[in-house]
Residue frames as qw, qx, qy, qz and C-alpha x, y, z in Angstrom:
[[0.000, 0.889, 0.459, 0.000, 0.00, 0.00, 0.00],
 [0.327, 0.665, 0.110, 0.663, 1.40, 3.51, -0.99],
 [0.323, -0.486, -0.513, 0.630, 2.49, 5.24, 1.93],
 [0.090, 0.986, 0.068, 0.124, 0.09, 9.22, 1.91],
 [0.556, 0.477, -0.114, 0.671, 2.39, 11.93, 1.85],
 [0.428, -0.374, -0.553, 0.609, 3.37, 13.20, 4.77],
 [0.027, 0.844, 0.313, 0.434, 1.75, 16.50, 5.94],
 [0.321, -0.142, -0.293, 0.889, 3.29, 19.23, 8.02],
 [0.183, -0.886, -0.418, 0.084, 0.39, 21.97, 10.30],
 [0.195, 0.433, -0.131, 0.870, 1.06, 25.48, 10.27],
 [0.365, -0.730, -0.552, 0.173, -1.13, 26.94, 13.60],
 [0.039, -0.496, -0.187, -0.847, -2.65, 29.91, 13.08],
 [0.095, -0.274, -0.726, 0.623, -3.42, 31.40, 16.79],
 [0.259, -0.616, -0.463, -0.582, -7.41, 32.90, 16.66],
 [0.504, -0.823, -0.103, -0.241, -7.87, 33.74, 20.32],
 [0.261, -0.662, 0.657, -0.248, -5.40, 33.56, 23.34],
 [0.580, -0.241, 0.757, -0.184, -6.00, 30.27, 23.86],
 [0.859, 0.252, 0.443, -0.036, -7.24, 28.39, 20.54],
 [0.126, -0.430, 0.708, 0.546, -5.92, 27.57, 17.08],
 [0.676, 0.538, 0.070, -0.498, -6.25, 26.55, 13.96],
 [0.575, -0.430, 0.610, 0.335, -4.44, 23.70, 12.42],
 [0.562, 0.632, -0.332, -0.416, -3.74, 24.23, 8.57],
 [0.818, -0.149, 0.500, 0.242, -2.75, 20.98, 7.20],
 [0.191, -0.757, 0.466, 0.417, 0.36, 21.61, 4.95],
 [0.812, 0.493, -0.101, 0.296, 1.78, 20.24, 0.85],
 [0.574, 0.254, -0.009, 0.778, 4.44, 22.21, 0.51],
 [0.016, -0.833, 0.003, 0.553, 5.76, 26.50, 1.68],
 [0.575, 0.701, 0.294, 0.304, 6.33, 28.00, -1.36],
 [0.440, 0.565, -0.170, 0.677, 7.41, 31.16, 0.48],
 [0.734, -0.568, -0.359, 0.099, 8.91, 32.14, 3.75],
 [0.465, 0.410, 0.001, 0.784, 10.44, 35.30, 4.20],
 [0.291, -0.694, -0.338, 0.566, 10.49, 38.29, 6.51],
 [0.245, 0.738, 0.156, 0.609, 9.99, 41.83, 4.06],
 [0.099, 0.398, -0.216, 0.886, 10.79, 45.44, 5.40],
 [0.504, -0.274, -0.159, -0.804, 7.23, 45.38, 6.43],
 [0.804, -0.108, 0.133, -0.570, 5.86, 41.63, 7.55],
 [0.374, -0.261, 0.890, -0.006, 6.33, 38.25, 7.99],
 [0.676, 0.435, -0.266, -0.531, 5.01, 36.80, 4.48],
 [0.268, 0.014, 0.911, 0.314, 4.57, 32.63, 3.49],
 [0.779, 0.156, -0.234, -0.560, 2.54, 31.58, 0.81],
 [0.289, -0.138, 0.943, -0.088, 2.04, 27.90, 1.33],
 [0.686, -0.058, -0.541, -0.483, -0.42, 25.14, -0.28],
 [0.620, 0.008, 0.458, -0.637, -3.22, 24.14, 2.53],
 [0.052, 0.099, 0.988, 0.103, -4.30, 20.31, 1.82],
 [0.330, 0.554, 0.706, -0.293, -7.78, 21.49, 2.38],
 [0.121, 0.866, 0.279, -0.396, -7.84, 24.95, 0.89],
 [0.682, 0.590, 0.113, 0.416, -5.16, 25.36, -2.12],
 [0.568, 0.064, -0.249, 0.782, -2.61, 27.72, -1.75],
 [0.288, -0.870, -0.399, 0.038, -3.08, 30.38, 0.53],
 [0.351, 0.618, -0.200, 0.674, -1.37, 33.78, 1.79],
 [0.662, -0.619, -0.324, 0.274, 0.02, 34.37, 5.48],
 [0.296, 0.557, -0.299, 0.716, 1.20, 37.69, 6.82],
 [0.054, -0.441, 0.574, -0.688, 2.49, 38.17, 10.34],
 [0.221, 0.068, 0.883, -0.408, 0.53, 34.87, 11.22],
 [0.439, 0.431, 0.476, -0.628, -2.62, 35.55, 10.06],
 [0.376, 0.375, 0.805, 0.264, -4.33, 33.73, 6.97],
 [0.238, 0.333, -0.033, -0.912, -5.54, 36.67, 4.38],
 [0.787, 0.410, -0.092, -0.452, -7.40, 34.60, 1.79],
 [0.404, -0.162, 0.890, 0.133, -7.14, 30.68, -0.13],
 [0.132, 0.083, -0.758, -0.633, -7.27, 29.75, -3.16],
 [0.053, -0.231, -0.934, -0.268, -10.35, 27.66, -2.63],
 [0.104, -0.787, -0.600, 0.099, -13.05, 30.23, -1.14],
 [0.158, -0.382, -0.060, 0.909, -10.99, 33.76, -1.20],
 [0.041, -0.243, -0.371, -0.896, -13.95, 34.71, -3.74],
 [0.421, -0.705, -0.566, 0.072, -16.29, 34.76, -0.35],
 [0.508, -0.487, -0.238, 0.669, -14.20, 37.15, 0.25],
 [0.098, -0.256, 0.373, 0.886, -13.28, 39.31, -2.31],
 [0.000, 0.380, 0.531, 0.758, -16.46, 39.65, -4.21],
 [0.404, -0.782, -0.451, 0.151, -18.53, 40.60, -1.50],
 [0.354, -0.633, -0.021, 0.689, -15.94, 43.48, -0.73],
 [0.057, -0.091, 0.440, 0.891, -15.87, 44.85, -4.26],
 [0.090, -0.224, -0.754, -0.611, -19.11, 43.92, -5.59],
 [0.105, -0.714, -0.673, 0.162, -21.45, 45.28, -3.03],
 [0.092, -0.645, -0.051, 0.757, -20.23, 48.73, -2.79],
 [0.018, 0.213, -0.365, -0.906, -20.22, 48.69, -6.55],
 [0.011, -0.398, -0.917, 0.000, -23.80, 47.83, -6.60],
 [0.196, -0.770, -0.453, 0.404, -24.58, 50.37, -4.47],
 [0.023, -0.624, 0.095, 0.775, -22.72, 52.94, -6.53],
 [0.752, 0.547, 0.276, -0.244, -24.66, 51.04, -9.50],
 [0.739, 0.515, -0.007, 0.434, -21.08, 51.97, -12.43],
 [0.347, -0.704, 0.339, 0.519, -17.64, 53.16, -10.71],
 [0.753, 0.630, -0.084, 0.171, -15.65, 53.90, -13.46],
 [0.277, 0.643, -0.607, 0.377, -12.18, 55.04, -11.47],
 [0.873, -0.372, 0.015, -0.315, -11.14, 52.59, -8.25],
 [0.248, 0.658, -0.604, 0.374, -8.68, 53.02, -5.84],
 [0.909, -0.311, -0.275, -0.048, -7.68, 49.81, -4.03],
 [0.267, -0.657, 0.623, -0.330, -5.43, 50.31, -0.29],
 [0.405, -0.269, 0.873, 0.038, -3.26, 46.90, -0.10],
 [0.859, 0.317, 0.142, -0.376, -4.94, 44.05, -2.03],
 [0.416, -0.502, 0.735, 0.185, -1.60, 41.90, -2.43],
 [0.573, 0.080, 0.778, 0.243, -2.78, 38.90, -4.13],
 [0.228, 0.186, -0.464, -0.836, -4.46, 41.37, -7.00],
 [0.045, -0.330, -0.927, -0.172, -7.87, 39.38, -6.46],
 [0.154, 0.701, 0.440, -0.539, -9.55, 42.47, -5.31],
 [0.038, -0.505, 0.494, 0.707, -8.16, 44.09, -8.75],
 [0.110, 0.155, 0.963, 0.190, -9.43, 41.33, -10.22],
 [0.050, 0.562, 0.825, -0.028, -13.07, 41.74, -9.43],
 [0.176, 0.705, 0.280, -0.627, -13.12, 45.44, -9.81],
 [0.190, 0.321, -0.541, -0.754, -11.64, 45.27, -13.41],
 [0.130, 0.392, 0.890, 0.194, -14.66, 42.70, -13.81],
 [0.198, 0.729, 0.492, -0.433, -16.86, 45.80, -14.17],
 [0.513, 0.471, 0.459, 0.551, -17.32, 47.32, -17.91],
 [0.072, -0.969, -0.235, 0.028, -17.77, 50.49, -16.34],
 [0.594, -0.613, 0.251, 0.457, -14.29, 50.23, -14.47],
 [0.542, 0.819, -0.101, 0.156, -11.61, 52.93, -16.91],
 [0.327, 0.579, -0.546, 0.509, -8.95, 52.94, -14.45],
 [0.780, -0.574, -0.245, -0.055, -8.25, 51.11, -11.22],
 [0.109, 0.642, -0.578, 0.492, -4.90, 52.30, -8.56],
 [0.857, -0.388, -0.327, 0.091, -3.84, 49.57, -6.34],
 [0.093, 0.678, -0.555, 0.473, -1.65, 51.06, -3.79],
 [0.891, -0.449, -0.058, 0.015, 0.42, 48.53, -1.23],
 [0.213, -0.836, 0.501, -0.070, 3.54, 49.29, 0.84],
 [0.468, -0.551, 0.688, 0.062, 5.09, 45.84, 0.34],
 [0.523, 0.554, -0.457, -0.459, 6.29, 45.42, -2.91],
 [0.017, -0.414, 0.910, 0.000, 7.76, 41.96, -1.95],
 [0.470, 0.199, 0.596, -0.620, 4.32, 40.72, -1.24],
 [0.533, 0.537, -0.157, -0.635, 2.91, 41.80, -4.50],
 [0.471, 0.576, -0.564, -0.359, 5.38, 40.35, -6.21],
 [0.112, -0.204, 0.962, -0.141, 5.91, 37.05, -4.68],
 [0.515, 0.420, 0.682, -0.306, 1.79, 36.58, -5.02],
 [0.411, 0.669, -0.377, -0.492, 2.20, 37.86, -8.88],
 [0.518, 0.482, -0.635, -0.312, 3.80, 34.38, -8.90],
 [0.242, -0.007, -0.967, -0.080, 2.65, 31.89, -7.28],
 [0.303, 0.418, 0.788, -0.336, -0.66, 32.75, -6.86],
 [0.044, 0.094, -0.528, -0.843, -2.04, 33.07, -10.45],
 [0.199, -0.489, -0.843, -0.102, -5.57, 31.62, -9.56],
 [0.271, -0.409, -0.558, 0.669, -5.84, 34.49, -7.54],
 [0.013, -0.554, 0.221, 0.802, -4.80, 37.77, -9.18],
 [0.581, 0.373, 0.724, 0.000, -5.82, 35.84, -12.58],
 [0.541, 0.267, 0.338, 0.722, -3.87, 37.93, -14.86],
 [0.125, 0.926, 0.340, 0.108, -4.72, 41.49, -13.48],
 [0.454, -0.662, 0.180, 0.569, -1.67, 42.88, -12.96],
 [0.409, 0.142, 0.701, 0.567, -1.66, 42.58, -16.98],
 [0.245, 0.672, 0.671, 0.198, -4.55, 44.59, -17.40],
 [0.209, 0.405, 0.215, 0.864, -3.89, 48.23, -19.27],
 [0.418, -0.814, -0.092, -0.394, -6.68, 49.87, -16.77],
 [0.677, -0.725, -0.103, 0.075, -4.74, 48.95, -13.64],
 [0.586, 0.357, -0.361, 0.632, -1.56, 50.61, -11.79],
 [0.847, -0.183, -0.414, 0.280, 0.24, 49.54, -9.66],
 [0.012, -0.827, 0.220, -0.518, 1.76, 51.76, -6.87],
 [0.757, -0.348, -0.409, 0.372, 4.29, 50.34, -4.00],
 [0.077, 0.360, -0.381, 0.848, 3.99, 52.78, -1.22],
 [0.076, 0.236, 0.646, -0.722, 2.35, 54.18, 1.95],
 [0.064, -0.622, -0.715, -0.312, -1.30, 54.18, 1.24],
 [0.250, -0.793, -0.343, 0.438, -1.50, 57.34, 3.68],
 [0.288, -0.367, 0.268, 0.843, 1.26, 59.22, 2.00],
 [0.170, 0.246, 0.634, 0.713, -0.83, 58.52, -1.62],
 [0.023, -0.703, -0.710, -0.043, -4.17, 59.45, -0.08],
 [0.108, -0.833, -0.031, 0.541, -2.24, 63.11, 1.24],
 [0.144, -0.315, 0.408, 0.845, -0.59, 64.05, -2.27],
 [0.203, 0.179, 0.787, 0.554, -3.54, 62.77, -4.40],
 [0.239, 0.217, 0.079, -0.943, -5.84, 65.11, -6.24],
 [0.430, -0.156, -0.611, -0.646, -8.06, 62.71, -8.25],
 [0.548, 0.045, 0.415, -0.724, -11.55, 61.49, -7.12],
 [0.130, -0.061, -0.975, -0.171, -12.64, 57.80, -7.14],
 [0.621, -0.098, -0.431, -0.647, -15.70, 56.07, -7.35],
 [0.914, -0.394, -0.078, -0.059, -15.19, 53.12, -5.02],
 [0.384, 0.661, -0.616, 0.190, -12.64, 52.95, -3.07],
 [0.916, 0.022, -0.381, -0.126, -11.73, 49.52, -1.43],
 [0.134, -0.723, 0.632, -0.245, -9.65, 49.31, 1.83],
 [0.928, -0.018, -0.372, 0.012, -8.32, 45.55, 1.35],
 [0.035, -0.755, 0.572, -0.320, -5.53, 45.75, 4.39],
 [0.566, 0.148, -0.747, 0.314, -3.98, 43.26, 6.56],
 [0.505, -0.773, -0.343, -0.172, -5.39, 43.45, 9.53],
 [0.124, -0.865, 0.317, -0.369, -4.19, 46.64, 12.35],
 [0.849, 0.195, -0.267, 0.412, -1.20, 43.83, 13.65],
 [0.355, -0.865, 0.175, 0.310, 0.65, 45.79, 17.00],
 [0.214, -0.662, 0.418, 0.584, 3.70, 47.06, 14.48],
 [0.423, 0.453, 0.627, 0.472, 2.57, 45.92, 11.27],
 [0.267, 0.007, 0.295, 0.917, 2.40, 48.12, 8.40],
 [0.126, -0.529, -0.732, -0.410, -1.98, 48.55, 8.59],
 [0.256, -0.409, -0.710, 0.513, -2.77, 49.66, 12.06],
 [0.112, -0.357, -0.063, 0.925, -3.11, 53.50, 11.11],
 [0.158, 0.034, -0.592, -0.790, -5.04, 52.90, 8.32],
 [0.347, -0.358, -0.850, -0.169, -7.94, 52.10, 10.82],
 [0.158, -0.538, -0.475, 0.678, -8.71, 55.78, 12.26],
 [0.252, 0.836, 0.428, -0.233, -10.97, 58.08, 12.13],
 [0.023, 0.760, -0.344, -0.551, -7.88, 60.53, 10.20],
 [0.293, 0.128, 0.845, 0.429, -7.88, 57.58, 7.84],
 [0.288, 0.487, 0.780, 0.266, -10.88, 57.71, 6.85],
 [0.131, 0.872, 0.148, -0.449, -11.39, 61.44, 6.96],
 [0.060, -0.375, 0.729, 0.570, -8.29, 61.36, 4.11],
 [0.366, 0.336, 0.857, 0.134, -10.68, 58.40, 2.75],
 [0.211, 0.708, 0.647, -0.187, -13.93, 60.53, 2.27],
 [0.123, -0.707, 0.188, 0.671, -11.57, 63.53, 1.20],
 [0.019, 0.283, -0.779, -0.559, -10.55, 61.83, -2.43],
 [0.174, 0.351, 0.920, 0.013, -14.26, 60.13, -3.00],
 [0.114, -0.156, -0.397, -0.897, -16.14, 61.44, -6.03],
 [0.453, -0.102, 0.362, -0.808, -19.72, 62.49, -5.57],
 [0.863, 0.130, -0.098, -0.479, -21.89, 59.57, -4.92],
 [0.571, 0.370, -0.728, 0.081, -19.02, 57.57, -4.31],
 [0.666, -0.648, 0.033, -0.367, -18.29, 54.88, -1.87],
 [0.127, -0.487, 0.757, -0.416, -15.74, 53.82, 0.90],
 [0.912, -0.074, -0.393, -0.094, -15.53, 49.86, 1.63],
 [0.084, 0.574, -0.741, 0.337, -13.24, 48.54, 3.94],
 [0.631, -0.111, -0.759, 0.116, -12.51, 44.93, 5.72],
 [0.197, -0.630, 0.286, -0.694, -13.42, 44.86, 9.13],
 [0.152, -0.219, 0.875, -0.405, -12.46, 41.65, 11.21],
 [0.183, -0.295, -0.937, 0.035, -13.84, 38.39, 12.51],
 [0.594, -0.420, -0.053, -0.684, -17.62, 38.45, 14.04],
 [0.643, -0.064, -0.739, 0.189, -16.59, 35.92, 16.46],
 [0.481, -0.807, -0.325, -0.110, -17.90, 36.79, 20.03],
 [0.858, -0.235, -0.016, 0.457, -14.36, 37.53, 21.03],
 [0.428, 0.103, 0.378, 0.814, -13.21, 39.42, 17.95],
 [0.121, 0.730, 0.604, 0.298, -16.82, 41.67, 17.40],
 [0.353, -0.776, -0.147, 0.501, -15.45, 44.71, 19.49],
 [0.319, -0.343, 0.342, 0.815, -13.39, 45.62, 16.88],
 [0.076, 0.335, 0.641, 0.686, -15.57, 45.58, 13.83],
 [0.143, -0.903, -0.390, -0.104, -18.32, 47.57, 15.93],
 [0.164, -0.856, -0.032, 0.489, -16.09, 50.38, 17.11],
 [0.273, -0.054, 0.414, 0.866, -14.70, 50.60, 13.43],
 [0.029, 0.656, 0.690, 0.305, -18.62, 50.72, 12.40],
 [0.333, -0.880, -0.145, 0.306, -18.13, 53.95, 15.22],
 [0.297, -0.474, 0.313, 0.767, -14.88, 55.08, 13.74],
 [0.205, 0.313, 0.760, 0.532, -16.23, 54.79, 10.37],
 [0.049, -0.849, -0.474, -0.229, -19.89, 56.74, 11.04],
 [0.264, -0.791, -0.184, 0.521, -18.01, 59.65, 13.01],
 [0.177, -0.334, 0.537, 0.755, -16.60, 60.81, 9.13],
 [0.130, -0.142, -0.764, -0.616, -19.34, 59.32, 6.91],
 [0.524, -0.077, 0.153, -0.834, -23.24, 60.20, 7.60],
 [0.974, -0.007, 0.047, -0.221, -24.45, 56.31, 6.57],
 [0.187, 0.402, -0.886, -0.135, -21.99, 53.34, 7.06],
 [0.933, -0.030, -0.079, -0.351, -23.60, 49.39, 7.00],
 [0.398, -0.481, 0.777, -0.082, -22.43, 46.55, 8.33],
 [0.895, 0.196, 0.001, -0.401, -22.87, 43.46, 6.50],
 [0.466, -0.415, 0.776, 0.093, -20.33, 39.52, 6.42],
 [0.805, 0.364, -0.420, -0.210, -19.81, 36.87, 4.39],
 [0.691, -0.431, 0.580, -0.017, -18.63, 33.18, 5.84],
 [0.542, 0.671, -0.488, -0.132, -15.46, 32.44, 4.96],
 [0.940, -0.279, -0.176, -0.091, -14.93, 28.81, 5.55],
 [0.834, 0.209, -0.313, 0.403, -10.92, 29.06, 5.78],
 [0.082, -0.563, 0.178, -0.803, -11.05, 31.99, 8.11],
 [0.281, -0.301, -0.874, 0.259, -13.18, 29.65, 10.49],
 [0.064, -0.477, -0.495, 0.723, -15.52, 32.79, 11.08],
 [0.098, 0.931, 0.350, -0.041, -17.95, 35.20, 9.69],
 [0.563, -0.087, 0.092, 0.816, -15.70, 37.83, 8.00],
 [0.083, 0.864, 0.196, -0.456, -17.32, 41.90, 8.57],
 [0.365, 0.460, 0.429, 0.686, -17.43, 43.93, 6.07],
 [0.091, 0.720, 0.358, -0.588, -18.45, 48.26, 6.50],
 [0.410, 0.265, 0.329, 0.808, -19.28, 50.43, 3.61],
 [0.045, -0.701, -0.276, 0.656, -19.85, 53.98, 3.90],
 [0.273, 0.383, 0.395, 0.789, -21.18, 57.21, 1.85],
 [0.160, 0.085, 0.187, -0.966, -22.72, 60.40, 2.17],
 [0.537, 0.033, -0.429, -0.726, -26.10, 58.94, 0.70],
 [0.752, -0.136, 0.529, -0.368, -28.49, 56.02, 2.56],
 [0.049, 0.307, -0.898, -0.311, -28.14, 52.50, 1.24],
 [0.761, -0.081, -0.190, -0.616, -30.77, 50.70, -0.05],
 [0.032, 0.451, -0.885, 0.109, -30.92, 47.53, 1.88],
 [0.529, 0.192, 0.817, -0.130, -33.49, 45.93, 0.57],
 [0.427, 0.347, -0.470, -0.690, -32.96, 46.04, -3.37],
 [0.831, 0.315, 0.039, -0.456, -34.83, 44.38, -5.84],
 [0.575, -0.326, 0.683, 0.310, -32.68, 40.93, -6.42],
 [0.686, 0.442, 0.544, 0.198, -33.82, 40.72, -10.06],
 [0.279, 0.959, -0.013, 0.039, -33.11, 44.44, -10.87],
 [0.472, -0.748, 0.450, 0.127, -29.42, 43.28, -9.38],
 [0.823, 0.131, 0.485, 0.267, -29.52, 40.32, -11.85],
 [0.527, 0.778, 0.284, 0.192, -30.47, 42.23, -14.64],
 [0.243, -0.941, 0.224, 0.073, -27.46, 45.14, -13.33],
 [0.716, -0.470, 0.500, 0.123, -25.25, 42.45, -12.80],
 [0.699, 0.272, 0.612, 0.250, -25.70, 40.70, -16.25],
 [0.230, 0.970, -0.077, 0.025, -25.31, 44.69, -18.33],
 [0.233, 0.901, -0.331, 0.158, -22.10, 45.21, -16.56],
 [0.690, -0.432, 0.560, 0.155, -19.95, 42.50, -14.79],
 [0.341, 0.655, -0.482, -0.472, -17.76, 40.72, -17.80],
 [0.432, 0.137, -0.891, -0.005, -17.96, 37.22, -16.39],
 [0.682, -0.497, -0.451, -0.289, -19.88, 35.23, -14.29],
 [0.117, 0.615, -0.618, 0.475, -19.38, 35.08, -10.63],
 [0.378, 0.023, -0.876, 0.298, -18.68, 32.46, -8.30],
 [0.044, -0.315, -0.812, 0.489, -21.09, 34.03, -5.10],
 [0.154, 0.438, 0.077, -0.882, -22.79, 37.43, -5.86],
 [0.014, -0.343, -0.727, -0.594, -26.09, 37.56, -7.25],
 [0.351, -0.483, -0.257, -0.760, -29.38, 39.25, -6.65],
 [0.731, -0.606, -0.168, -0.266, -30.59, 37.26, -3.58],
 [0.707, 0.018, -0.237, 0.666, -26.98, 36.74, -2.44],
 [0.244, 0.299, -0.168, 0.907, -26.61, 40.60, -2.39],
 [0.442, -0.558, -0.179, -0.679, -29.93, 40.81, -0.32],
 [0.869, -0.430, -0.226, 0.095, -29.27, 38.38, 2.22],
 [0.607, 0.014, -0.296, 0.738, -25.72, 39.74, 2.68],
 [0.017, 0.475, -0.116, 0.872, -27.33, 43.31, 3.27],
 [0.610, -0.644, -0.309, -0.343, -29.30, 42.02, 6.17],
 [0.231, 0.482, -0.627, 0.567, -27.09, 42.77, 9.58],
 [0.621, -0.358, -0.697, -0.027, -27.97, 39.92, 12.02],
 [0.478, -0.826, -0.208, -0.217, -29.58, 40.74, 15.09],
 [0.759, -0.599, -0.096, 0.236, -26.51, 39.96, 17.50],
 [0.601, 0.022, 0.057, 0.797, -24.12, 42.03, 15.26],
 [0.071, -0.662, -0.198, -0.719, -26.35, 44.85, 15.82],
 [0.668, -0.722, -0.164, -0.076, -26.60, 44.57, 19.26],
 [0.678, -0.302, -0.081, 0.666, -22.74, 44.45, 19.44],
 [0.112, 0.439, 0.156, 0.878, -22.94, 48.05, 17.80],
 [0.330, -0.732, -0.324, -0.500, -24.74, 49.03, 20.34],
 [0.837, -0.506, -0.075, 0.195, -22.43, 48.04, 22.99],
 [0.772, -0.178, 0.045, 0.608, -19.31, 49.04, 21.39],
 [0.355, 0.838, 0.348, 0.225, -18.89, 52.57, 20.26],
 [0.447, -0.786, 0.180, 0.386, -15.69, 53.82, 21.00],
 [0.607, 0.792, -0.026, 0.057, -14.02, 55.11, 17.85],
 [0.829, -0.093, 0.227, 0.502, -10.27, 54.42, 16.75],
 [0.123, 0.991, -0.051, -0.022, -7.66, 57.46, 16.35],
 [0.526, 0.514, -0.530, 0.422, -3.54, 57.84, 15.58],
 [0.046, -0.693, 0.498, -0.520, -3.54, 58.35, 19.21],
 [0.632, -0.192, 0.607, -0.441, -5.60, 55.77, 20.12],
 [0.596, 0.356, -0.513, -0.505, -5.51, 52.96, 17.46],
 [0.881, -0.272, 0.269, -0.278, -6.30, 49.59, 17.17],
 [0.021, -0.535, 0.839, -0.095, -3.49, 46.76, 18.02],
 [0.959, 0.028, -0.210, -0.187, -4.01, 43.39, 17.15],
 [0.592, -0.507, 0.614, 0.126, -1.05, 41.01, 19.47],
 [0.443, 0.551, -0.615, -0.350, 0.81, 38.80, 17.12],
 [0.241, -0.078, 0.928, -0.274, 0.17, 35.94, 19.22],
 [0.222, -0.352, -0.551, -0.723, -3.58, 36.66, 17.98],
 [0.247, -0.476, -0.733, 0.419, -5.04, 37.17, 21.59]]
């Protein structure tokens, strides 16, 4: 009898006290950048995945629970972006799904760790799926703060895809209220302002309700709304914001019919009743908004441990 190939666990901490055991193929890459502690590896369950400073961003097999839900509601809601500026988005799968709109004329990905980029440029091609190729997008390795204070144009959606705020990682800042006041500064009229926003695990929900607070103390409507991502082991928040209410109960057929005008390919989660059920914010993540509401500043920012506790 063939002996299986051995497997080797990575363990990915989720609270003080639990884990997550990734069964292991092969690392691919394993490297410390200016910035972060960066493997890509291939996940026996999940296909190859990305890992900075510990912490699982997305896998091959479900990262489009992830990533269309972050691009493809907000542009819903702003019905045809046509410019779309995207803060971090390494693997180039958020890129991906915004150049899937026929509207999209020009998309800016700005991320501070070129090494990242480039290391998911090649060996995750399932991911990024040849957008780094596409003539609308460019690229920009830098400080997403620095680009947001020199730049004068004015986007349509813009898309905060970050690593999560890590105690000395390169995100943390990019999760206060002076963020997002820079945010709302460069957002054409009618535009809107996405950003990840952590687990909904009973543990972890403090953080995504007092961004929902850091978030509404700059923008007049922000919504909460997840998407379960199965390698993540958790509900994964989502907030988008604008100066305009959100409809959050659209017509799912007028979404089809939207969807099927201007997307360029099919997609994998997002449709009409998809986007209606995701806009519904469950009772017990509305109750944690009601509990948490202390708002996140440079002075006071949030600090994920690296342990994950």
């Amino acid at each position: 009898m063939a002996t299986p190939p051995t497997e080797i666990f990575w363990q990915e901490k989720t609270s003080a006290v639990d884990t997550h055991l990734h069964a292991l193929r092969r690392v691919l890459v394993d490297t410390t950048t200016a910035y972060q502690h960066m493997r890509i590896v291939e996940t026996a369950t999940f296909g190859r995945a990305l890992i900075l400073d510990g912490k699982l961003q997305s896998a091959a097999a479900d990262e489009a629970l992830y990533h269309e839900p972050l691009v493809h509601l907000p542009a819903i809601a702003h019905g045809g972006p046509r410019r779309v500026l995207i803060l971090g988005g390494g693997e180039g799968a958020t890129a991906r799904e915004a150049l899937a709109w026929r509207t999209v004329e020009e998309v800016v990905m700005v991320d501070i760790d070129g090494e990242v980029v480039e290391a998911c440029r090649e060996h995750l091609p399932t991911m990024h799926q040849g957008a780094f190729e596409d003539p609308r997008l460019r690229l920009v390795v830098g400080d997403a703060l620095a680009f947001l204070a020199s730049t004068e144009a004015r986007w349509d959606l813009v898309v905060s895809d970050l690593s999560e705020p890590v105690a000395s990682g390169p995100s943390f800042r990019l999760f206060t209220k002076e963020h997002f006041e820079d945010v709302r500064r460069v957002l054409a009229p009618g535009g809107v302002f996405v950003l990840q926003a952590g687990s909904l695990t009973h543990y972890e929900i403090h953080l995504h309700a007092r961004l929902f607070h850091t978030v509404g103390a700059v923008f007049p409507h922000v919504h909460s709304f997840a998407s379960h991502v199965p390698s993540f082991l958790t509900p994964w928040g989502f907030l988008m914001a604008r100066d305009e209410p959100f409809e959050t109960r659209p017509d799912p057929a007028a979404i089809d019919a939207l969807l099927a005008e201007r997307i360029r390919r099919p997609l994998a989660m997002i449709d009409g009743p998809t986007a209606l059920s995701l806009l519904q914010t469950p009772g017990h993540v509305r109750k944690a908004l009601d509990r948490h509401t202390e708002i996140f500043t440079m002075q006071a920012p949030p600090s994920i441990p690296r342990d994950g506790s």
